[in-house]
Every structure is written in C-alpha cells, then in structure tokens.
C-alpha positions as CSV (number, residue, x, y, z in Angstrom):
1,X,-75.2,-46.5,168.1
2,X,-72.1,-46.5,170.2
3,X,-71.3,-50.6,169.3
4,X,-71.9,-49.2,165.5
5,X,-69.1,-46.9,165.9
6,X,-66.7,-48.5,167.7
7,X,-67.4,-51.2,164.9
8,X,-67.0,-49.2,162.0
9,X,-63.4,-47.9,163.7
10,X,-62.2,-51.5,164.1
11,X,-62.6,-52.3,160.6
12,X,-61.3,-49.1,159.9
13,X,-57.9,-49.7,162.0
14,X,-58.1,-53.2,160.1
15,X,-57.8,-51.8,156.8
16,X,-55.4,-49.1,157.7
17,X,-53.0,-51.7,159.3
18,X,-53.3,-54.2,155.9
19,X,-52.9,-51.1,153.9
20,X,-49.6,-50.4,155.6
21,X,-48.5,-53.9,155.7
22,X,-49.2,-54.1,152.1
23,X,-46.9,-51.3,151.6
24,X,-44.2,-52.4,153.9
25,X,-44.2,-55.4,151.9
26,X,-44.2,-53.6,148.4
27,X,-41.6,-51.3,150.0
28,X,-39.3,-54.3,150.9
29,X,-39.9,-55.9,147.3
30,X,-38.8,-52.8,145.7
31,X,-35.9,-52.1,148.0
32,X,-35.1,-56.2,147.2
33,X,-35.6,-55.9,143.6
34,X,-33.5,-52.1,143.5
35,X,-30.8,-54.3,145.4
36,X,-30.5,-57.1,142.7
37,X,-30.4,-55.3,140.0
38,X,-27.9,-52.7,140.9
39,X,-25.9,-56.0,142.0
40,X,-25.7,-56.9,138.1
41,X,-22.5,-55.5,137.1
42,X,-22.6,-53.1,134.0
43,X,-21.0,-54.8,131.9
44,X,-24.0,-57.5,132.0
45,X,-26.2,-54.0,130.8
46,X,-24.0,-53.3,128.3
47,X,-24.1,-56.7,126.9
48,X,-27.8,-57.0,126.9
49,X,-28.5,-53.3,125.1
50,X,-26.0,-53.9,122.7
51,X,-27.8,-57.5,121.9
52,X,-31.4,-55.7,122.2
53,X,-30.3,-52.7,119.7
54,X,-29.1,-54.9,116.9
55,X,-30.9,-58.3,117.3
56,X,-33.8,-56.2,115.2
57,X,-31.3,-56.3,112.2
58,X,-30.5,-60.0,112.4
59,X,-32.1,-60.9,109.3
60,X,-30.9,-57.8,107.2
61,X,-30.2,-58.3,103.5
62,X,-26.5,-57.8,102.2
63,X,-26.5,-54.2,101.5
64,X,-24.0,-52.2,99.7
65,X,-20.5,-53.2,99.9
66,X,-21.0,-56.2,102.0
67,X,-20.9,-57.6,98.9
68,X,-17.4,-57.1,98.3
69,X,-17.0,-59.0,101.7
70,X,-18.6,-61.5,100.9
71,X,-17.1,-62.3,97.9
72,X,-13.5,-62.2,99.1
73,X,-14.6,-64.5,102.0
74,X,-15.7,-66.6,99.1
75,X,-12.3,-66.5,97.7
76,X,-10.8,-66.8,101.0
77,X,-12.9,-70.1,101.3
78,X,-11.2,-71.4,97.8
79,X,-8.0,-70.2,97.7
80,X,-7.1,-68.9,101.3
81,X,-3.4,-67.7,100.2
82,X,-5.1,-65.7,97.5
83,X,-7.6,-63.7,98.6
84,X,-8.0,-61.0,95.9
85,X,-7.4,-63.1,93.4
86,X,-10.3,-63.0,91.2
87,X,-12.2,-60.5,88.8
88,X,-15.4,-58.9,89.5
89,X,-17.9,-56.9,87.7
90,X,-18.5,-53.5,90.5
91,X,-18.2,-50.3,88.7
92,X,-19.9,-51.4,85.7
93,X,-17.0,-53.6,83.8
94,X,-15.5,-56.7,84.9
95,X,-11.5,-55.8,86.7
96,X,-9.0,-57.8,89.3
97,X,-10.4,-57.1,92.6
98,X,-7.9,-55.1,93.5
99,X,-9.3,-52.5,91.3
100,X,-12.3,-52.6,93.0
101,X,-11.2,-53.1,96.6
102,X,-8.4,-51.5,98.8
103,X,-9.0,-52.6,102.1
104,X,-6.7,-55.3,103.9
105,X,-8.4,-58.2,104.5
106,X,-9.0,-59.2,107.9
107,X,-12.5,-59.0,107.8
108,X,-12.8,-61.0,104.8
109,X,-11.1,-63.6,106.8
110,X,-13.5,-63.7,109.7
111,X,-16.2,-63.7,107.4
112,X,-15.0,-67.0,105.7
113,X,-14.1,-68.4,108.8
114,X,-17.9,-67.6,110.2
115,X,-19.5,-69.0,106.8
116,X,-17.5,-72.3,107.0
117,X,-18.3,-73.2,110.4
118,X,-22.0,-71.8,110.4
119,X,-23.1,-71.2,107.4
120,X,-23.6,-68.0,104.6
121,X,-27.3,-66.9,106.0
122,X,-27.8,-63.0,106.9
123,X,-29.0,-64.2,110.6
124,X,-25.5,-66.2,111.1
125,X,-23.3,-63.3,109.5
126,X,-24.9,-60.8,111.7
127,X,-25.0,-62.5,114.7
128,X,-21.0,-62.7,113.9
129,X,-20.6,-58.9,113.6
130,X,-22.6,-58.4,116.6
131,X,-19.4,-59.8,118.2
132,X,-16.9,-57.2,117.5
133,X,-19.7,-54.4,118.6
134,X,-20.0,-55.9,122.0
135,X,-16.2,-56.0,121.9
136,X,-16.1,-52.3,121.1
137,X,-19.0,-51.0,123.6
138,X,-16.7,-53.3,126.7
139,X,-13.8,-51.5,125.4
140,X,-15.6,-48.4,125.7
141,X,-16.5,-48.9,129.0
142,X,-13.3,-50.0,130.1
143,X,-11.0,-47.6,129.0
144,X,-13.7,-44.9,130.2
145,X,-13.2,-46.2,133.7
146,X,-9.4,-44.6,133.3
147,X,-10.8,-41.3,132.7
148,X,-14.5,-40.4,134.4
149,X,-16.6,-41.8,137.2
150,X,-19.6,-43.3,135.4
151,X,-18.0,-45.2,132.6
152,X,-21.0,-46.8,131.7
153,X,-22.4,-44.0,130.0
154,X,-19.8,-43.3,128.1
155,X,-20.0,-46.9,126.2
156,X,-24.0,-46.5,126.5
157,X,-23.8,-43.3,124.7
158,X,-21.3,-44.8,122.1
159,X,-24.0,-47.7,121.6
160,X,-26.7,-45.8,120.4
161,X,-24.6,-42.9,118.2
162,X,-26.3,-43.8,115.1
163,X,-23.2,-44.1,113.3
164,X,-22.2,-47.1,115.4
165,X,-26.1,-48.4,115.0
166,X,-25.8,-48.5,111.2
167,X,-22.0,-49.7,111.1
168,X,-22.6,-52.5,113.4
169,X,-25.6,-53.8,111.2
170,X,-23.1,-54.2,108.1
171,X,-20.7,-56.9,107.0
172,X,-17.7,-54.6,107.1
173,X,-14.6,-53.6,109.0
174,X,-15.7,-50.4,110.6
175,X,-16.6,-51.9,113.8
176,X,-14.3,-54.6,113.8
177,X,-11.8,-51.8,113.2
178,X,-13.4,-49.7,116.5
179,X,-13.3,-53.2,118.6
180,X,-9.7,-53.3,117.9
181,X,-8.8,-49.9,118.1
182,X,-10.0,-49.3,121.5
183,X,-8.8,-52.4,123.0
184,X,-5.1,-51.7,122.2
185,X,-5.8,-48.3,123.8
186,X,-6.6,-49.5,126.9
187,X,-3.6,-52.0,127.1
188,X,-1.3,-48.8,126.2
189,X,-2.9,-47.2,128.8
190,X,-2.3,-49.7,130.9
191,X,1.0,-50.1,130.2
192,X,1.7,-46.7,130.8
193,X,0.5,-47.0,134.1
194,X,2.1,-50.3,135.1
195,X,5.2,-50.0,132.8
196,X,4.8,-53.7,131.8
197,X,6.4,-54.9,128.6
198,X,3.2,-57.3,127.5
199,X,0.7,-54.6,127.6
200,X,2.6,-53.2,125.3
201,X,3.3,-55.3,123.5
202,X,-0.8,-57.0,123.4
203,X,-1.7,-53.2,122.7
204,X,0.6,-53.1,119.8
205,X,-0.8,-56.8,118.3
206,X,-4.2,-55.1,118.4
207,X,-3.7,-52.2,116.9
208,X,-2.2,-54.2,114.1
209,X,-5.0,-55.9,113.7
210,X,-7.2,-52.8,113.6
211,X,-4.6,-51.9,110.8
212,X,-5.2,-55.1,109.0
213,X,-9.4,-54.6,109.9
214,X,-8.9,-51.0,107.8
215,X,-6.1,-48.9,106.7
216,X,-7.6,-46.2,108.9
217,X,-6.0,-47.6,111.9
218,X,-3.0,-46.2,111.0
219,X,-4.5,-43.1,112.5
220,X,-3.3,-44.7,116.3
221,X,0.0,-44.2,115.8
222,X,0.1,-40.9,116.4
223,X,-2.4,-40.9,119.1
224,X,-0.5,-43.4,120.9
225,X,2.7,-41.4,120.2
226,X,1.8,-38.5,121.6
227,X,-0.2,-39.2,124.0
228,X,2.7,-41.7,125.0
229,X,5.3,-39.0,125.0
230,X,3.2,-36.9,127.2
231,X,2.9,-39.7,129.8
232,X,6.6,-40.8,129.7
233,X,8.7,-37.8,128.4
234,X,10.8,-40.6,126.6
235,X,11.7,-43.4,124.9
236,X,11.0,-46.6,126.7
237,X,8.7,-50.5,126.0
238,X,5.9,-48.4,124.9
239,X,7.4,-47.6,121.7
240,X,6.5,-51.3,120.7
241,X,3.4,-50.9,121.0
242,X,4.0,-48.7,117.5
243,X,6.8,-51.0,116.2
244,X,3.8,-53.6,115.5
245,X,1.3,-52.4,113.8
246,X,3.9,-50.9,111.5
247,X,4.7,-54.1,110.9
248,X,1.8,-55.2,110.6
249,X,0.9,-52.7,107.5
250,X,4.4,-53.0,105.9
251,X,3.7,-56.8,106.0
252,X,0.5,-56.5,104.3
253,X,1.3,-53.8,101.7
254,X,4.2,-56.6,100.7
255,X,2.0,-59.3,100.3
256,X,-0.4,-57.3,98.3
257,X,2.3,-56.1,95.8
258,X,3.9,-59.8,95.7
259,X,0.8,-60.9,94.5
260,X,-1.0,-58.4,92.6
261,X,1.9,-56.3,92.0
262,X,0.5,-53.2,93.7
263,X,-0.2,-52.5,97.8
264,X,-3.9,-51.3,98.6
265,X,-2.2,-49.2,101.2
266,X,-1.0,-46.8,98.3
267,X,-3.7,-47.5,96.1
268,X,-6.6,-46.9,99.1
269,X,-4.7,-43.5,99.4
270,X,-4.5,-42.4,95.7
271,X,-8.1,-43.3,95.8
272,X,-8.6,-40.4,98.8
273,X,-6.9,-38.2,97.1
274,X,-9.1,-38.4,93.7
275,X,-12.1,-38.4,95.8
276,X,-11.1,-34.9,97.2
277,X,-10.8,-33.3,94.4
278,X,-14.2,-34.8,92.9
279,X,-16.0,-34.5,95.9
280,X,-19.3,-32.7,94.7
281,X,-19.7,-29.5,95.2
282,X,-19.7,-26.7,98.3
283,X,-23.2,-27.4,99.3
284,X,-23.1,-31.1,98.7
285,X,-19.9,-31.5,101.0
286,X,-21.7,-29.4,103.6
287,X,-24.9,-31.1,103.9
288,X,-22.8,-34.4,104.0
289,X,-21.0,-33.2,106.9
290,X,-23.6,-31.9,108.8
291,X,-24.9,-35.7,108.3
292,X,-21.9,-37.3,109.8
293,X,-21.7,-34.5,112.8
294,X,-25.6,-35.6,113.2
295,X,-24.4,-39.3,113.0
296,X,-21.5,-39.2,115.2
297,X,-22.1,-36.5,118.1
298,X,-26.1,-35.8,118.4
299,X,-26.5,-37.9,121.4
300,X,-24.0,-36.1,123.1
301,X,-27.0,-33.8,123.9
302,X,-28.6,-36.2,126.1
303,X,-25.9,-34.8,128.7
304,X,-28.5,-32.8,130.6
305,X,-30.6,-35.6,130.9
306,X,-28.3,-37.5,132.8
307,X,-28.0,-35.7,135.5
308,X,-25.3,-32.6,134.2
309,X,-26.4,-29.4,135.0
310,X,-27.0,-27.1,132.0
311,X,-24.3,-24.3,132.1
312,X,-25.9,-21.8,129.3
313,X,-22.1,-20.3,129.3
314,X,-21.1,-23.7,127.6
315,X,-23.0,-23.3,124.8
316,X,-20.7,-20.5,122.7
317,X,-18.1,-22.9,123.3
318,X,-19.9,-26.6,122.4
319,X,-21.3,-24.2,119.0
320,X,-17.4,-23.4,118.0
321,X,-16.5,-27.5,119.0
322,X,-19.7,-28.2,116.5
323,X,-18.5,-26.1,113.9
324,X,-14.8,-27.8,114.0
325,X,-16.3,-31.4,114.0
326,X,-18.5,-29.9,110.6
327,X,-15.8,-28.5,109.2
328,X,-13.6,-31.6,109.8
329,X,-16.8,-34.0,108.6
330,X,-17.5,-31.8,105.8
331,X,-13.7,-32.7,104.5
332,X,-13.3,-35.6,105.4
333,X,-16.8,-36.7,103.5
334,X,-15.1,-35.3,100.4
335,X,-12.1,-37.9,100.8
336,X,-15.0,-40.5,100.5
C-alpha cells in the first residue's frame, strides 16, 4: 500500500513539474512575443490599420462626384494645359466645366497621372488614394508627438472618425487636402522650434499644395498666423511659410481666369454664399449638423477606454464644446 502511494506521488510531482515547465515555457513565449511586438515601431501599426480599414473598399464603384474627377483627369490626359476645358452634362444640361466644378485641380492631376501609369480600374484608383490617407494618419502621429505623450492614439483615433473612413474611400481632394494640410503643420512647427529657413519654407510648399488640393486650405493661413505670432511675437522666416501658398492660390485663380475667363476661387465662394441662403430649412440644417458632429467627433468618446479616468465634472463642459461643434456643423452644412 505504501509502494502505491509513494507511486501515485511520483507521478504526481511529475506532472506538477511538466505542468510548471510548460508554463515557464508559455510564460517565456509570451514575454518573447510581448517583446517583439512592442519592438515594431508605431508607425508600422499605423500603416497596417490604415491598409486593413480601407483595403475593404478597394473595389468601390465611382460614386458621386468622383465623376467629376475622373473626367478632368480624362482631360488632363488629352490636353494637360487645359484641364477644364470641356463641356459636361451634371446638373441636368450640358455647360463648360467650370460651371459645374470649382475646385483647383491638383487632384485631377494625380488622378491622371495614376490612370496613365496603371490604369482607370476602381482597385488601382483606390489603392492610389489610400496613399495620401496613410500620409495624413503619419502626419497625425507626427505632429501629435509635439503636443501629448501617446501620439499614436491620436492618429488611431483620426483613422477610424468615420468622416475620414468615408473620405478616404472617394476619388476626391478631401484627404489629399488633410495629407497636405498637416504635413506643412508639422514643418511650421518645426520651424518654430529650430528657426530654420527650409522648414519654412517646405511647410509653406505644402500648404500650397493643400490650397491647390481644395480651396479650403486657405483656412491655414490664419492658423499658422496666429499660432505663429504667439510663438515668435514677430515678424521673422516663418512668414514664408504664408507668402507661398498665397502664391500658390493667386497663381491658380490667374490661370483659371486666363483661360476660362473666370477664377473658381471666386466662383467656389459665390457658390457658398448661395448655398447659405438656400440651405433647407431649421430642422434640416440641424439634423445635418448633428450628422457631421456624429461623423467627425463620436470616437472621441472612446477616451475612457483608453485608460482616462472619467471626471463626471467634465461632462457640463464637453456638452457646451458639443453644442459649439453643432452649432458650427449645423452652419457650415448650410454653406454646402
């Protein structure tokens, strides 16, 4: 009885022993793989979310006014000079392009560039706007790491806004315009903080280009003006960084009225200012608003979830920072 215990405890001890040694060894694989992965910078992260979020919409039909893109690349193709120089049939009766587009054309450009080297298929075309996404969402995360310790949340959370989701799956300039628009932020900022000339002077060559992407990145200019005056408390190289993109827009508003005799700069704005007057009604403008405050700000919430403590004092103050944004969206919808 005694040589059946003693045994039953050796096998025991056994299987306690490969039981541990199994876990020491799932321990050490775990503490191996946690070690490689938090190796991979997250930038790599970054790149492989952004992919993974808009490699579903690869093969997404031309929707809406991707068609207007297209066909100016199409022009672009023929007559690169002349870009707007053709009539089409959009609002029901066949006008000059002009009349039916006001953006600048940069996008256009890149679209006919795209086309001629790979081809006009959906796949292709989105593949080539996935580009300036991933240059926005590493913009993001760059200029974040200026301002707060755990950057890559901020350019995670700008990835899945559902905004930027249903922006970057288009063949337009929005995102091409964000791309640009926080790159020449972060070589302003940088040139704040290292006072060199060609920071400000790249900074100013992309906002340019964000002006030629869409009139609406005009809109830097006075962020970068005051936010520059605040830093420096005068005049100095970063002014240049504003000298461009002016440029840049009084350039294209030239060429527009040389050949069409009329610049989409002005027109685009007349075209604001009829669509706040006949914006739809009070209801119509609201529930629009709340859409875009939805579109733009809703994962913002996910702050407690990453590891923010939930201050219940906060919330009088986010509500009165959610009304602005709907009060602001709620305009600005009627200007569309």
């Amino acid at each position: 009885m005694q040589s059946i215990q003693l045994l039953v405890n050796s096998k025991l001890c056994k299987n306690i022993f490969q039981f541990r040694q199994a876990a020491g060894k799932t321990n050490r694989m775990r503490a191996y793989l946690k070690e490689r992965f938090t190796a991979i910078p997250p930038q790599v992260w970054l790149v492989a979310l952004t992919f993974a979020c808009l490699a579903l919409f690869l093969d997404k039909a031309v929707h809406v006014d991707d068609t207007l893109f297209l066909r100016a690349a199409q022009q672009i193709q023929k007559h690169p000079a002349d870009f707007y120089g053709f009539r089409m049939n959009w609002f029901g009766t066949t006008r000059q392009m002009t009349d039916n587009f006001d953006n600048p054309p940069l996008a256009c450009y890149y679209i006919a560039l795209v086309a001629a080297a790979a081809g006009w298929s959906e796949p292709i075309l989105h593949l080539a706007f996935a580009l300036p996404a991933l240059m926005a969402i590493l913009g993001i995360f760059s200029l974040a790491k200026h301002h707060c310790s755990r950057p890559y949340i901020a350019a995670a959370v700008a990835l899945l806004t559902p905004v930027f989701l249903i922006s970057a799956t288009t063949l337009m300039s929005d995102v091409l315009l964000l791309a640009f628009w926080v790159w020449a932020l972060f070589f302003f900022e940088r040139g704040l903080q290292e006072d060199r000339f060609s920071a400000f002077l790249l900074s100013g060559l992309l906002a340019g280009m964000a002006v030629l992407s869409k009139f609406s990145g005009l809109a830097l200019l006075p962020l970068m003006a005051v936010y520059g005056f605040h830093r420096k408390r005068r005049g100095g190289w970063w002014l240049i960084a504003l000298a461009v993109p002016l440029l840049f827009a009084a350039a294209c508003e030239w060429t527009t009225f040389s050949l069409y005799g009329k610049g989409l700069f002005l027109t685009a704005a007349g075209v604001s200012s009829k669509a706040r007057v006949h914006g739809g009604s009070l209801l119509e403008r609201g529930i629009v608003g709340l859409s875009f405050v939805g579109g733009c700000f809703l994962p913002l919430q996910v702050q407690p979830a990453l590891g923010h403590r939930w201050n219940p004092r906060l919330v009088p103050v986010r509500a009165k920072h959610a009304f602005r944004h709907w009060r602001h969206a709620r305009t600005s919808a009627g200007s569309q």
